[in-house]
C-alpha positions in Angstrom: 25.3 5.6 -30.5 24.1 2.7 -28.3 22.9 5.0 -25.7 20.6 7.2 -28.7 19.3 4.1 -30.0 18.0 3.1 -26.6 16.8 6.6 -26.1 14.9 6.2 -29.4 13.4 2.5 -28.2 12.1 4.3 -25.7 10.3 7.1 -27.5 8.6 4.8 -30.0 7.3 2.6 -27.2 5.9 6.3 -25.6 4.2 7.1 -28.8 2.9 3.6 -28.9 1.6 4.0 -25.3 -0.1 7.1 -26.4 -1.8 6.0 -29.5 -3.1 2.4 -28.4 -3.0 2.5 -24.7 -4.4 6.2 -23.9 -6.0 7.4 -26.8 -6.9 4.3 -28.3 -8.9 3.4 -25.1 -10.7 6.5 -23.7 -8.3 9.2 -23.0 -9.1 12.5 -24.1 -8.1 15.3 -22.6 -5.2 17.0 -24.7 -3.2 18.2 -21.6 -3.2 14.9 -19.8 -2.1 13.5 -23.4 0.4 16.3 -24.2 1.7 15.7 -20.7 2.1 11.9 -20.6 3.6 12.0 -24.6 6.6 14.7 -22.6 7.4 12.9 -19.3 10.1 10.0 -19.6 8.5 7.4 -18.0 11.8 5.3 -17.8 13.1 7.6 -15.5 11.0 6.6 -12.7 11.0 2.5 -12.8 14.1 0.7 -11.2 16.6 -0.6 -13.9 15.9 -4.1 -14.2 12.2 -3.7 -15.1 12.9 -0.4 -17.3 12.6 -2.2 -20.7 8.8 -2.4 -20.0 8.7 1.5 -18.6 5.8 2.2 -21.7 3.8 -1.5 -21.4 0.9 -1.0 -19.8 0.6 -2.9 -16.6 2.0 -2.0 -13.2 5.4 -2.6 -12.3 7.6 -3.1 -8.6 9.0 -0.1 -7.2 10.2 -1.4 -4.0 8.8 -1.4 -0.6 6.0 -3.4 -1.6 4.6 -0.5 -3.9 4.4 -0.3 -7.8 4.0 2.6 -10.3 0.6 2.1 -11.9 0.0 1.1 -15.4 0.4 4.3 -18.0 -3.5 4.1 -18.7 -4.5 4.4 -15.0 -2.2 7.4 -14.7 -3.9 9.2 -17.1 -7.5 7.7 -16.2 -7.0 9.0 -12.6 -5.4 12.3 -13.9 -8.2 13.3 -16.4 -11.2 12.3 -13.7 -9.5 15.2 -11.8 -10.0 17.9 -14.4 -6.6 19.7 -13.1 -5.7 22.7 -14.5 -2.8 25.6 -13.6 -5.4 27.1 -10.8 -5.1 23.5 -8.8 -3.4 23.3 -6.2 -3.1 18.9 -5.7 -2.8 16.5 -2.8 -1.4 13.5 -3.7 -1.5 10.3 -1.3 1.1 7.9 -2.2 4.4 9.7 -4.0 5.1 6.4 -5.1 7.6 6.3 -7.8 7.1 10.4 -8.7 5.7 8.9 -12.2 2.1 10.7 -10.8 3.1 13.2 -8.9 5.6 14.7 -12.1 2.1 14.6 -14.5 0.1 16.4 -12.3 3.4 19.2 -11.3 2.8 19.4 -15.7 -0.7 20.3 -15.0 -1.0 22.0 -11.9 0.2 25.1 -10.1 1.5 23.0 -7.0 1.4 19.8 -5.8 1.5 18.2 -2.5 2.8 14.4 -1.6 2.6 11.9 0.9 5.1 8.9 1.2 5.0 6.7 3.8 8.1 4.6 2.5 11.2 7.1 3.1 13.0 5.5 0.6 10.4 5.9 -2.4 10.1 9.5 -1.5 13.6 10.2 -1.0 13.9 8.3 -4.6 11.3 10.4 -6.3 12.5 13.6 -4.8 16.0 13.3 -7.1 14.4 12.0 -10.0 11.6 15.4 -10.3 14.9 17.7 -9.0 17.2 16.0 -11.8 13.8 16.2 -14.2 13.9 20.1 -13.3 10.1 20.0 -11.3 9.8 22.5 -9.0 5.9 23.0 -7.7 6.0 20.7 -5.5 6.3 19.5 -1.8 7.0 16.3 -0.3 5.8 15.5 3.0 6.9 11.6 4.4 4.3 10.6 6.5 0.3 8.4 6.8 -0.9 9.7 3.9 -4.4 8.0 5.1 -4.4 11.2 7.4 -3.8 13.4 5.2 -1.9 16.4 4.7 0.1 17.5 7.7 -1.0 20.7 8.4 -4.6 22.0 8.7 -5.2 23.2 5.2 -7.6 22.4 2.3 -7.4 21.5 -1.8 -8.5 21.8 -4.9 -8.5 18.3 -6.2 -6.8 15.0 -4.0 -5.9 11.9 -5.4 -4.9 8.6 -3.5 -2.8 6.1 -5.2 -3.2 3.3 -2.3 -6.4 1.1 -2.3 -8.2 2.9 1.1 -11.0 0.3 2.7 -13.0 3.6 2.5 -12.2 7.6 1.8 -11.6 8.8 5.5 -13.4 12.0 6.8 -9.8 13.6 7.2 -9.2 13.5 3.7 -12.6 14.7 2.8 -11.9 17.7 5.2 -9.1 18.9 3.1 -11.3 19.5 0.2 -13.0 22.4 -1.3 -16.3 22.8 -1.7 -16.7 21.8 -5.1 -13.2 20.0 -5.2 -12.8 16.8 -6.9 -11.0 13.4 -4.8 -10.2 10.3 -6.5 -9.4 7.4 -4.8 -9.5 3.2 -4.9 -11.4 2.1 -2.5 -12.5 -1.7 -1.2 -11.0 -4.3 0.8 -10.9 -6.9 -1.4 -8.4 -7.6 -4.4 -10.3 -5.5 -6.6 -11.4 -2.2 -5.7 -13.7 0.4 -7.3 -12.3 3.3 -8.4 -14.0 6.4 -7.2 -14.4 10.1 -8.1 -15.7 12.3 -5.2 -17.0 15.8 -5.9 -17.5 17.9 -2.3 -20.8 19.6 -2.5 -22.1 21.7 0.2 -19.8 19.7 2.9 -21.2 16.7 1.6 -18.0 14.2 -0.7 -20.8 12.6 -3.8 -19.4 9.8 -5.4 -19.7 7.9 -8.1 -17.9 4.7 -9.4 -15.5 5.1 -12.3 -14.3 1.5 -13.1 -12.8 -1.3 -11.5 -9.2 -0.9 -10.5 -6.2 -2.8 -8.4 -4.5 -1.5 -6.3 -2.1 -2.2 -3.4 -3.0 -1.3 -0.4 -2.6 1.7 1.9 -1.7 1.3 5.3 -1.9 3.9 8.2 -4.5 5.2 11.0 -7.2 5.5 8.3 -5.6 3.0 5.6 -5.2 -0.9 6.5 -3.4 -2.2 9.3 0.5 -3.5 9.1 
């Protein structure tokens, strides 16, 4: 009984999360909605910070890194216009929390962890979760994918000082990338659309993000 009342804590606070903090803000898209009203968010946050799983601020994951707030997750997510055609590069696995709305969406994901624990984490919680269309790769995500090889849509979860040429490489022509980028505390958070060869971008809002380090991140 105890464990079914937590579970049903848990849902209410995910419908509240989805009423004020998505769609009362500017959320639309029913899939990334749909998606984010499904996936246990709990599931991905370490226990002693799992009573705040659906408020929405960031929260540690370990290794210096944090799962974003709920709102960002779908902010990002929606800017990328995913649908079952995509296939997704993902820098920064993170927690999984991402990587398990965009597997909802897409027809395969790819991730980059640079931390082998996180990945190692996330990898049992999307296999006990049932998510299969995905592949992990542990890694500098600032470089990229490991092989040679190009995507539909790319999204970094790691503040870059700016969006390398690598990673605009593995784009499609007419792909979309999104991506924090500055150096400072606060970054911008940009949406790149390739066109012609050339990555246009425009600013979306201002975000904060921890920062990535690697080859084309920030150094250690």
């Amino acid at each position: 009984m105890q464990t079914n009342g937590v579970e049903d804590k848990f849902a209410q606070a995910r419908r509240q999360m989805l009423e004020h903090d998505l769609k009362g803000r500017d959320i639309t898209d029913p899939g990334v909605l749909k998606v984010m009203a499904e996936i246990r968010r709990q599931e991905f946050i370490p226990p002693s910070y799992r009573f705040q799983a659906y408020a929405d601020g960031p929260l540690p994951i370990g290794c210096g890194q944090t799962i974003s707030q709920p709102y960002i997750v779908a902010l990002m997510t929606q800017a990328l216009r995913v649908n079952q055609h995509c296939e997704v590069l993902e820098i920064g696995t993170g927690s999984g929390y991402q990587t398990a709305v965009l597997c909802k969406l897409a027809k395969k994901v790819y991730t980059v962890e640079k931390c082998n624990e996180l990945s190692e984490s996330a990898q049992a919680v999307l296999g006990r979760l049932g998510i299969k269309n995905v592949e992990f790769y542990i890694g500098d995500g600032s470089c990229g994918w490991r092989e040679k090889r190009t995507f539909d849509r790319i999204i970094v979860t790691a503040a870059l000082p700016q969006i390398p040429h690598v990673l605009a490489d593995q784009l499609i022509d007419e792909g979309l990338m999104v991506a924090p980028v500055g150096s400072g505390g606060v970054q911008e958070l940009i949406l790149g659309e390739k066109k012609k060869g050339k990555l246009l971008q425009r600013n979306i809002c201002d975000v904060r993000f921890v920062k990535i380090l690697g080859k084309y991140g920030f150094e250690e």
